[in-house]
C-alpha positions as CSV (number, residue, x, y, z in Angstrom):
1,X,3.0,3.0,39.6
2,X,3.3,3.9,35.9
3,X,0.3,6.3,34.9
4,X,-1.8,5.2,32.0
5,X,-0.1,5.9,28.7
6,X,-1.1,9.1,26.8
7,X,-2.5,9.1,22.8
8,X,-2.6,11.4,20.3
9,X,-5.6,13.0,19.5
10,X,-5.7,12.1,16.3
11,X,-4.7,8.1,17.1
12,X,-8.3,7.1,16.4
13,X,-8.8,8.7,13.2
14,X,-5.2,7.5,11.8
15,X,-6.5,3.8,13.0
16,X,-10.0,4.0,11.5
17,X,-8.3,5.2,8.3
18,X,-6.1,2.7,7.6
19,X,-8.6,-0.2,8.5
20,X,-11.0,1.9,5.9
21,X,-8.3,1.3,3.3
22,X,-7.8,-2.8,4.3
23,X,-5.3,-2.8,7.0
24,X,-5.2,-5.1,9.8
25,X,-4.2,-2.9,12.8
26,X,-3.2,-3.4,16.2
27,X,-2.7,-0.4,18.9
28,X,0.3,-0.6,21.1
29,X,0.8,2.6,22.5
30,X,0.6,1.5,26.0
31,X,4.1,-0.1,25.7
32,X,6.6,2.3,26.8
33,X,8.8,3.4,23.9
34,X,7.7,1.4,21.4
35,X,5.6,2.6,18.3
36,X,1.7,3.2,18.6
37,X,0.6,0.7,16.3
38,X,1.4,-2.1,14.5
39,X,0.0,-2.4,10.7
40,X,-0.9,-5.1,8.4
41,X,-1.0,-4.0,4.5
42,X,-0.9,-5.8,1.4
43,X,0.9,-9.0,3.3
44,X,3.9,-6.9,4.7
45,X,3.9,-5.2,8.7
46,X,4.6,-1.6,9.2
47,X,5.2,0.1,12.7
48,X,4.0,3.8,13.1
49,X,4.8,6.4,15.4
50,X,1.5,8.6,15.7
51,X,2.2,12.1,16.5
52,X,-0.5,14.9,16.1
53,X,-0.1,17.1,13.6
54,X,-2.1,20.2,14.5
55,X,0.3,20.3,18.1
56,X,3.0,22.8,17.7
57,X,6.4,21.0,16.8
58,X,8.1,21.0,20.1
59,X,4.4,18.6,21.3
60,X,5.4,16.5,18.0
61,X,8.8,15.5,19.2
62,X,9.5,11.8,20.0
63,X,9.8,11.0,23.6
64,X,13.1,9.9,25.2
65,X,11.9,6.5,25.0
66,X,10.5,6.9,22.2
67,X,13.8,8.3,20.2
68,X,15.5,5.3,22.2
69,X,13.6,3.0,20.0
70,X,13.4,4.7,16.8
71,X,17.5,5.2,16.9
72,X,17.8,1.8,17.8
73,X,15.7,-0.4,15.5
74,X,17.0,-1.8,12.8
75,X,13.8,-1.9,10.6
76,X,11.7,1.2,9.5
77,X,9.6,2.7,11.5
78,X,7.5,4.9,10.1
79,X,6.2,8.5,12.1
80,X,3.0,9.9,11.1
81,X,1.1,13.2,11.5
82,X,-2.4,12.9,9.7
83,X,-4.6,10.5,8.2
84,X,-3.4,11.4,4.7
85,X,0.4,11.2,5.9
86,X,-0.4,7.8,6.8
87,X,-1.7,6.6,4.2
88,X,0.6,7.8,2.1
89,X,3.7,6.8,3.8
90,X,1.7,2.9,4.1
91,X,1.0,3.2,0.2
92,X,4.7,3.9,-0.5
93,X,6.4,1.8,2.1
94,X,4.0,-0.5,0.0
95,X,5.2,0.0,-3.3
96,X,8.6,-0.2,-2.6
97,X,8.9,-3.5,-0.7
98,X,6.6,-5.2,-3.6
């Protein structure tokens, strides 16, 4: 039996920040490998990878699965560490596919 899936501390707060900004967001972090949440911005979807960024780097790192996917996927996939990181990397992924 597969234990419930873990999420970053800091997974709320990333969440409740981009919804504060106008994005549509939709948790999926308790699908094995795959990115934590799926985003909705300015008409375009984004996937993020939340990762906490007051953990030590070697608590950062992408799991097996996780790396798996990210070295796989053949869109962007974007890996955050704070609320201000994620807005910013939303903002510019934004910019640049407008």
């Amino acid at each position: 039996m597969r234990r419930a899936a873990r999420i970053d501390d800091n997974h709320n707060e990333i969440v409740d920040a981009l919804r504060a900004i106008g994005a549509s967001v939709k948790s999926t972090a308790i699908l094995k490998g795959f990115v934590d949440i799926v985003v909705g911005y300015r008409g375009k979807n984004y996937l993020m990878e939340i990762k906490d960024g007051s953990k030590v780097p070697s608590k950062r790192k992408l799991t097996p699965d996780e790396k798996v996917f990210h070295d796989n996927w053949k869109g962007e996939a974007l890996i955050v560490e704070s609320v201000e990181e994620a807005i910013s990397a939303l903002n510019t992924a934004s910019r640049l596919n407008n």
